[in-house]
C-alpha positions in Angstrom: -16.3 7.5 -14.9 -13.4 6.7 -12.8 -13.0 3.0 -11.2 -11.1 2.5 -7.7 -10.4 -1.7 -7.0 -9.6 -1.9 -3.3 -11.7 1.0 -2.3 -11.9 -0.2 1.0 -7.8 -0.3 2.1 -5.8 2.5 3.2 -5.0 4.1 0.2 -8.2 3.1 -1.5 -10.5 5.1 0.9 -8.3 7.8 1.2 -8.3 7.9 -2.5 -12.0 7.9 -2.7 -12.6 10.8 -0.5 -10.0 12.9 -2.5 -12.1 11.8 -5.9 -15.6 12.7 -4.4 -14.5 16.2 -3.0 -13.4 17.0 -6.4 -16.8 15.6 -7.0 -15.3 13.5 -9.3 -18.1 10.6 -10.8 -16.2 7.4 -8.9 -17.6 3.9 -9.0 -15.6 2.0 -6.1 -15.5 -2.5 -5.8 -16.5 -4.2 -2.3 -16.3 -7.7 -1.1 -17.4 -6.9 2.0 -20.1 -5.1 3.3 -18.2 -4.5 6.8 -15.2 -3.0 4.6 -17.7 -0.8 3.2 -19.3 0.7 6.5 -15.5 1.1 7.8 -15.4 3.4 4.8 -18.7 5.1 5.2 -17.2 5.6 9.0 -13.6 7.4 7.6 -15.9 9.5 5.7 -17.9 10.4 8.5 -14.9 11.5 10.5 -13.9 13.6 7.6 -17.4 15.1 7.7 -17.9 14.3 4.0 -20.8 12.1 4.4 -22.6 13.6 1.6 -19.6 12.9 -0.9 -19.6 9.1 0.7 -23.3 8.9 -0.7 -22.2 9.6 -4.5 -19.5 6.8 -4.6 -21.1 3.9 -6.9 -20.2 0.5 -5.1 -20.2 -2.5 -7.0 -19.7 -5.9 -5.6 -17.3 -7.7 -7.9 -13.4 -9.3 -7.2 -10.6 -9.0 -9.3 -10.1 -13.0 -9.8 -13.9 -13.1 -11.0 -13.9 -12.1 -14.4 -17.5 -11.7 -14.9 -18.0 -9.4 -12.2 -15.5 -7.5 -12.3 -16.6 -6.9 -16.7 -19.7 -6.0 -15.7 -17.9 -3.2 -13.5 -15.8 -1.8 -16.5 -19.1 -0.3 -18.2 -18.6 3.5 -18.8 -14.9 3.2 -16.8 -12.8 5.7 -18.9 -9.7 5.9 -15.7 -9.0 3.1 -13.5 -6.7 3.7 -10.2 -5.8 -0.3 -9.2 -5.3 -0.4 -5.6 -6.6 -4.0 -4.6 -4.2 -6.3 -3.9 -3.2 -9.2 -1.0 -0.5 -8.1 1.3 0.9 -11.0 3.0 4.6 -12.2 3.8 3.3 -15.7 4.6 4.4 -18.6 2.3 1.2 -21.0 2.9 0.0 -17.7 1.1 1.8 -17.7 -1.9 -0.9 -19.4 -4.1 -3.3 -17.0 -3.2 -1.1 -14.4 -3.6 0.0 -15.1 -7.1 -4.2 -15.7 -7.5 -5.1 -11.6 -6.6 -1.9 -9.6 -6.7 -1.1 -11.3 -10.5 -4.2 -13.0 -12.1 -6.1 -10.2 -10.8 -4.3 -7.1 -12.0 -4.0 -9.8 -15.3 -7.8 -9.3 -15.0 -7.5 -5.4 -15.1 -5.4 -4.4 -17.3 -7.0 -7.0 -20.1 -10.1 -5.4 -19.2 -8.8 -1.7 -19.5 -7.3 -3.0 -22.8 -11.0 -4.3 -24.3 -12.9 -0.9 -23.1 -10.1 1.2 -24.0 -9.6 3.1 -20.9 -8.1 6.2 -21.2 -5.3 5.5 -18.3 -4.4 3.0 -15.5 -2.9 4.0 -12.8 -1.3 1.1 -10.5 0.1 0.9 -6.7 2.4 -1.1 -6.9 5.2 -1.4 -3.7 9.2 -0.5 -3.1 9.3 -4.7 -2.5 9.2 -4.9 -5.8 13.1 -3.1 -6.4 16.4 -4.5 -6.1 18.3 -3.0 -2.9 21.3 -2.7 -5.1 23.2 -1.0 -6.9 22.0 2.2 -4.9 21.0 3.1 -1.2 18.9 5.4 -1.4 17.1 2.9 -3.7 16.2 4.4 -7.4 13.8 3.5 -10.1 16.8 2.4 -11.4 17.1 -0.3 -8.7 14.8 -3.2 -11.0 13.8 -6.7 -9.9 16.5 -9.0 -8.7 15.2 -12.1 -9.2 18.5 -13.6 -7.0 17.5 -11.3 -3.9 15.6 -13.1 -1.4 12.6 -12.0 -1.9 9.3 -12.4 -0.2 6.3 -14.2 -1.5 4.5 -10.7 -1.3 7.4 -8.7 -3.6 7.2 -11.8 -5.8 3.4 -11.6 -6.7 4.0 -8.0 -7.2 6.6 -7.9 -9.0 4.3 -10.2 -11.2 1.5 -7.4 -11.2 3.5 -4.8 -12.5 4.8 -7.5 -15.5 1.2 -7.6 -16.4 0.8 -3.9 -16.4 4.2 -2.9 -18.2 2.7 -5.8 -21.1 -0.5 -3.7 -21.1 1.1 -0.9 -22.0 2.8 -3.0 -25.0 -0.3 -3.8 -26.0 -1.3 0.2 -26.4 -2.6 0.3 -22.9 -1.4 3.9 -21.3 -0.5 3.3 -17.6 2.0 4.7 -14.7 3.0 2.9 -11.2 3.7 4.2 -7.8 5.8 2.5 -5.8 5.6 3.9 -2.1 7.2 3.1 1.0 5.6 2.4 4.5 2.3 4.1 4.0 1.1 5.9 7.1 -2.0 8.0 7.9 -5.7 7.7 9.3 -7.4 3.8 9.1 -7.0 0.5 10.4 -4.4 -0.3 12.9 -4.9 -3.6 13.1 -3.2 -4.7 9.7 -0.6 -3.3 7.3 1.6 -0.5 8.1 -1.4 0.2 10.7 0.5 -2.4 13.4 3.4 -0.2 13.9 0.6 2.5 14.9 -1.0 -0.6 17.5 2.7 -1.6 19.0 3.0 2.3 20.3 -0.4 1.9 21.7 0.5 -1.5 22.8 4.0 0.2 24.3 6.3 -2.6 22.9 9.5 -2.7 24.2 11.3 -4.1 21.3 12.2 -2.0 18.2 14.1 -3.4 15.1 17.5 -2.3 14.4 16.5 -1.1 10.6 15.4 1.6 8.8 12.6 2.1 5.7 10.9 4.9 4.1 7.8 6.4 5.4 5.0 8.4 3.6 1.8 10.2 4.5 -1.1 8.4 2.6 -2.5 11.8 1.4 0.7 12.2 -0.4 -0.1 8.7 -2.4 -3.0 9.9 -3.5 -2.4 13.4 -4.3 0.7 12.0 -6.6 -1.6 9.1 -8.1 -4.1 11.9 -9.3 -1.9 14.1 -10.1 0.0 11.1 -12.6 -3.3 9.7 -13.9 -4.4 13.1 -15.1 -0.7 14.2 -16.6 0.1 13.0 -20.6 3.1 10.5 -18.7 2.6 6.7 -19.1 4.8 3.8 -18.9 7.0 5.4 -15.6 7.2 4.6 -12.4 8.0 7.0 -9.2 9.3 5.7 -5.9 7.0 7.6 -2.9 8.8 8.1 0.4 9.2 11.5 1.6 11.1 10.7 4.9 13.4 8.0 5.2 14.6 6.8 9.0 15.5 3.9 11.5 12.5 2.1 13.2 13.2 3.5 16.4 13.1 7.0 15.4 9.4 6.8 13.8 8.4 4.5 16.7 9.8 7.0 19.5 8.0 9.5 17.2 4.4 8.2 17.3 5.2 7.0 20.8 5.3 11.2 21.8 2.2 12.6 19.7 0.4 9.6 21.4 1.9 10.0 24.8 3.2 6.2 25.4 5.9 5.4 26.6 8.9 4.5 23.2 10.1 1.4 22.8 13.8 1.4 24.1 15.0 -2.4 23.6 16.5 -3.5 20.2 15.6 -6.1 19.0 18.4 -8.9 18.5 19.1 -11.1 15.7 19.2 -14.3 18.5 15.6 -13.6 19.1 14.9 -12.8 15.8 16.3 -16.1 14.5 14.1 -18.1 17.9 11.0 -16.2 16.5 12.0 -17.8 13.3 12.5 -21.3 14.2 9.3 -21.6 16.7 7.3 -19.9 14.0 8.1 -22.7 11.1 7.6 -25.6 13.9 4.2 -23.7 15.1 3.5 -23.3 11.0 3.8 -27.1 10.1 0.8 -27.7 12.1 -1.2 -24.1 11.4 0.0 -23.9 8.0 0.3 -20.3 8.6 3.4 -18.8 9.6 4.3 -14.9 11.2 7.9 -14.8 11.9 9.7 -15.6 8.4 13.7 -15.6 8.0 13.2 -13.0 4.8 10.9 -10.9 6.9 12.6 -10.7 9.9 16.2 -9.9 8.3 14.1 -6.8 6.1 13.2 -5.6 9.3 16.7 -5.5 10.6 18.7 -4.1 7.5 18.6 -0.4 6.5 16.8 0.2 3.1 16.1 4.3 2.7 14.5 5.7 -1.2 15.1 8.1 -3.1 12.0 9.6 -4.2 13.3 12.6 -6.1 12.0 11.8 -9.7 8.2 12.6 -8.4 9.5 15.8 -6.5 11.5 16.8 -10.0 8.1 15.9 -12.1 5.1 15.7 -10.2 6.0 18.8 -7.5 6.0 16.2 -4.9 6.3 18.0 -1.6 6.1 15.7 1.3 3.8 16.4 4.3 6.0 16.8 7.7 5.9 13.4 10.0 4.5 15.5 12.7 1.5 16.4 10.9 0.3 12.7 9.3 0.9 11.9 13.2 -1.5 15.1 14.7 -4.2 13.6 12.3 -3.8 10.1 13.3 -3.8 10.8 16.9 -7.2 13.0 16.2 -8.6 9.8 14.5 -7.7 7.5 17.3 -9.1 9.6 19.6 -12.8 10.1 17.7 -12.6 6.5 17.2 -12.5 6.2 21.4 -15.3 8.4 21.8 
């Protein structure tokens, strides 16, 4: 049986629906009930109800080691896709708690009940923007950039992983770009999605690399079931500036693009009313590392998986048709 941890995110259910339609035997973890129905509600929008009904969900969290044992019974593959995605410093403890001790958790328990394979979604935050651009595999940890709290805790996950695998555990990573494609557009890569409906006027001056979710998950199956282990493949199949991907959704959803970039002196305001607003909210939005990564250029290079996984990447144009038919089923 195949285990999915954060069956309820992006990739997760996306993942899951793949799994059941290949009628794969898939037991998924929750925390949430809600989570769960906003799953059951992707599937019914991808008229697969009756392959939503075979997933096996078990209540358990990564940072709670009995529930989470009690979920590795029978588990023979294990696609690790939970994980805490915040850029927020008053976060960092938690961070470090799920993203770290909790892939810890994993891949000790993968190790004990002999899993077969582990496969591990992991993040480009995790790679050094030099020596190339495009950034390689080849690009490792910098522990001298300044990076965020989030690229810290994950850079900590995939320690724990590449340690499993010295301890005979057989395991590959992804690391993918800006994941787009069909869920919730209130969080994650989802918000650049909300600011087109929104019709922002601000764009930021950078550029990142963009991928269609169905891509992930096509590439994570098709690495779990190959004979490679201890690799990792960047994932971005189109690399571009903000403003282009923004005026891009902005015409498949017809609203109006954004057409004011954004400047570093409001940038740097954002910044500085952010950490006085923080010091009494303890949570902060506006940091200086994660405003200057959205102003600085940072494309992939993702042709290892197109050289050994046949990695073809699905047009822009296309992962945008489907989200616009999602938004609009969702309006109904």
């Amino acid at each position: 049986m195949i285990l999915v941890t954060g069956g309820t995110g992006l990739v997760g259910m996306h993942l899951l629906l793949e799994l059941t339609q290949e009628n794969k035997p898939v037991r998924a973890l929750f925390r949430s009930l809600d989570k769960v129905k906003g799953v059951e509600a992707f599937f019914a929008f991808a008229k697969a109800q009756t392959h939503f009904k075979t997933i096996h969900w078990v209540e358990a969290d990564i940072t709670d080691v009995p529930s989470l044992t009690s979920a590795f019974k029978d588990i023979t593959h294990v696609y690790h896709c939970a994980a805490l995605i915040s850029f927020d410093p008053y976060d960092f403890q938690k961070l470090l708690k799920t993203n770290v001790e909790g892939t810890a958790n994993v891949v000790n328990l993968c190790l004990s009940h002999e899993v077969d394979k582990l496969c591990h979604l992991s993040s480009v935050a995790t790679l050094s923007k030099l020596p190339d651009n495009p950034i390689t595999e080849e690009n490792v940890w910098d522990p001298n950039d300044n990076n965020s709290v989030y690229a810290i805790s994950k850079y900590g996950a995939e320690m724990e992983v590449w340690r499993a695998t010295q301890e005979g555990l057989k395991a590959i990573i992804f690391n993918p770009a800006i994941i787009l494609g069909e869920g919730d557009y209130t969080k994650g890569s989802g918000i650049l999605i909300d600011r087109v409906l929104k019709e922002k006027s601000f764009f930021p001056k950078g550029g990142c690399g963009f991928i269609d979710v169905k891509d992930v998950v096509r590439l994570m199956i098709a690495g779990l079931s190959s004979d490679i282990t201890k690799e990792r493949y960047i994932l971005a199949g189109h690399n571009m500036p903000y403003k282009d991907i923004l005026e891009l959704m902005a015409q498949h959803l017809s609203k109006k693009p954004p057409k004011k970039p954004l400047s570093n002196g409001i940038l740097k305001a954002l910044v500085i009313g952010d950490l006085l607003i923080g010091i009494y909210t303890r949570k902060r939005k506006f940091t200086r590392i994660g405003v200057a990564s959205i102003q600085e250029t940072s494309y992939y290079n993702s042709s290892k998986a197109k050289e050994q996984l046949s990695y073809i990447p699905t047009p822009i144009g296309k992962t945008l048709d489907r989200i616009k038919l999602h938004l609009s089923t969702k309006n109904q």
